[in-house]
Phi, psi and omega in degrees: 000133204266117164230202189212121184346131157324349193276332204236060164234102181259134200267343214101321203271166091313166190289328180298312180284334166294326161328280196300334174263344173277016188242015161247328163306275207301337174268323158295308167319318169294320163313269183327295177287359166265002188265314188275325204050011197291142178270325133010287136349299188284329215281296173310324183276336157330297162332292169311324199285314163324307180286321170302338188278321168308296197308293184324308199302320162328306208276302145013309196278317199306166184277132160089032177288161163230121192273353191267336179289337176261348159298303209297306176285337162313337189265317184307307191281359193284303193314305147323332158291334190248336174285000287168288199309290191317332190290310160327311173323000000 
């Protein structure tokens, strides 16, 4: 029996496109809790935004960046900072 490293463990994903699904997870989550006003709610999405932001900064270092796709999502997590900021108030 063959066995294999965490290293030769493949997700499907590249680091770009997990960019792209948590900063879609984090838009939804921002939807739903600004809608609810809930703080629970606003406090996880906050969270999720936070791990998109983590997940970008990551990804920033990787081979094979795309730089115009890293604008795009930089403007996605801005806009999610301010629908977030307003909520709070």
């Amino acid at each position: 029996m063959d066995k294999f490293s965490n290293e030769e463990v493949t997700t499907g994903y590249n680091d770009l496109k997990q960019v792209e699904v948590s900063i879609q997870s984090a838009q939804k989550m921002i939807g739903t809790a600004t809608m609810s006003m809930s703080p629970q709610q606003l406090e996880e999405a906050t969270n999720a935004l936070n791990d998109a932001k983590v997940q970008l900064q990551s990804a920033k270092h990787g081979t094979g960046v795309d730089e115009q796709f890293l604008q795009q999502c930089m403007q996605s997590i801005q806009t999610c900072e301010q629908q977030l900021t307003e909520a709070k108030r």
